[in-house]
C-alpha positions as CSV (number, residue, x, y, z in Angstrom):
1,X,198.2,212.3,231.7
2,X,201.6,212.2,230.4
3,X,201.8,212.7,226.8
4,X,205.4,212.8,225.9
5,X,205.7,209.6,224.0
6,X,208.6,209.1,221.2
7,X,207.4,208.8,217.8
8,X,208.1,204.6,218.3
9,X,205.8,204.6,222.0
10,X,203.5,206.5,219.7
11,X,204.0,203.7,217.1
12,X,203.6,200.7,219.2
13,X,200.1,202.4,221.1
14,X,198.8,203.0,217.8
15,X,199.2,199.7,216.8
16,X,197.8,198.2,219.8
17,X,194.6,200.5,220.0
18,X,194.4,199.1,215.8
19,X,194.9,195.1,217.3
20,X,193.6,195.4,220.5
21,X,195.7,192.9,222.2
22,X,199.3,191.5,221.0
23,X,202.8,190.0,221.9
24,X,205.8,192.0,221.2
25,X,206.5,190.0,218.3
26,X,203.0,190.8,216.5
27,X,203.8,194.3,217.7
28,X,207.1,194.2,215.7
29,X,205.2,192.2,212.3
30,X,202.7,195.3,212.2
31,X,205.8,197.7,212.0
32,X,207.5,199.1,208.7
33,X,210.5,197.8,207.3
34,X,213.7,197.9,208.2
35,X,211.9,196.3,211.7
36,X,213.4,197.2,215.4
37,X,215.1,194.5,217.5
38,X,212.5,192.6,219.6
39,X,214.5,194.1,222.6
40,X,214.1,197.4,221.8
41,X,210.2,197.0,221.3
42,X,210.2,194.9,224.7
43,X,211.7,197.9,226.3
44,X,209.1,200.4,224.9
45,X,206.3,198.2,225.8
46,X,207.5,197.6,229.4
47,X,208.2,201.3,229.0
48,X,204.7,201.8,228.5
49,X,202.8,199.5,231.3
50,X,205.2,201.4,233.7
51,X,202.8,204.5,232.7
52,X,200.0,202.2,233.0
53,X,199.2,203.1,229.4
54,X,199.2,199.3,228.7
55,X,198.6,196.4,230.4
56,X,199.4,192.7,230.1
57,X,198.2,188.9,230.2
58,X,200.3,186.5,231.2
59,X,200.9,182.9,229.5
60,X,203.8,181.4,231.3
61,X,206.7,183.2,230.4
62,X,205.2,185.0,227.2
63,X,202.9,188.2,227.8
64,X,200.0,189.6,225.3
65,X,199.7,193.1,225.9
66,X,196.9,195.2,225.1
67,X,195.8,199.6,226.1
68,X,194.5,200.6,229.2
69,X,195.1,204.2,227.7
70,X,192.2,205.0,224.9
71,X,193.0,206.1,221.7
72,X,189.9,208.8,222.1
73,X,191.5,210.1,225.2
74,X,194.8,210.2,224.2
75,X,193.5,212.2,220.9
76,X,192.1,214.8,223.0
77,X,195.1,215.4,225.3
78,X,197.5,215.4,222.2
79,X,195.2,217.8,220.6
80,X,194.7,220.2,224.2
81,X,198.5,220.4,224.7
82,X,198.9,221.2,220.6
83,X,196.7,223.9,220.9
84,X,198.5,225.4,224.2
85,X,201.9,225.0,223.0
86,X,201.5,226.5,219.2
87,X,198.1,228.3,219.3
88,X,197.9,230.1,223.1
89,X,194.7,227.5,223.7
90,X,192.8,229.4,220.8
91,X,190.6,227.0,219.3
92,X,190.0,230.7,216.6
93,X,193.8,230.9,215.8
94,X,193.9,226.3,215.1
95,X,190.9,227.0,213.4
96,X,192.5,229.8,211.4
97,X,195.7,228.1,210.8
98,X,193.8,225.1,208.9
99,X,191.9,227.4,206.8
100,X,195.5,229.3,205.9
101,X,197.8,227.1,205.6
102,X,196.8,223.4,204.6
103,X,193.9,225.3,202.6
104,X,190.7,224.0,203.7
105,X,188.0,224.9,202.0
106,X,185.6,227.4,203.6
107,X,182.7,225.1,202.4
108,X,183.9,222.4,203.8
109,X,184.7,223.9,207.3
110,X,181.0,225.4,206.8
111,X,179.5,221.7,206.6
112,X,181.8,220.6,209.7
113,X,180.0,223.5,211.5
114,X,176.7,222.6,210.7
115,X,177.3,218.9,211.3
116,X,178.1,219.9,214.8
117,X,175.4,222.0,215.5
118,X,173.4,219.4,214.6
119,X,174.8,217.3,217.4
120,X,174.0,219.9,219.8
């Protein structure tokens, strides 16, 4: 899977995956302010079904677009290719970076662990 998206193919996914289907101009309503020409959101999202990361129904001329690409498996790439580009694939040295530098707390990350064992 590809997973260079712009921040605004980003954007646009992310607010599909929240709507689950939508025409460009609902995509553009759920945007912040100062809002993007329709054009430049029509590009992105035929941009996007190019990649087959979206698809579309058609009614007449108007199309309602809605992911093929799941947020879940999107997540997990993004997350994979983070942790090869800035943490050699070490889950130990993401791990370690969380605990350092956005200061979670070591209880916490011990209830996470537990929590997952139990899923085992």
């Amino acid at each position: 899977m590809k997973n260079n998206l712009t921040h605004k193919e980003e954007e646009v996914m992310r607010i599909l995956w929240k709507l689950e289907k939508a025409f460009v101009k609902e995509i553009i309503e759920a945007m912040g302010d100062p809002k993007p020409p329709y054009n430049t959101i029509s590009s992105i999202v035929r941009k996007l079904e190019g990649m087959n990361y979206i698809g579309h129904e058609a009614f007449g001329k108007t199309h309602r677009y809605f992911p093929i690409l799941k947020k879940e498996e999107y997540r997990k790439s993004s997350l994979k290719k983070m942790m090869n580009n800035y943490f050699g694939g070490s889950v130990e040295q993401l791990m370690s970076f969380f605990v350092k530098e956005e200061n979670v707390d070591l209880d916490d990350l011990n209830e996470i662990l537990e929590k997952i064992k139990d899923q085992e």
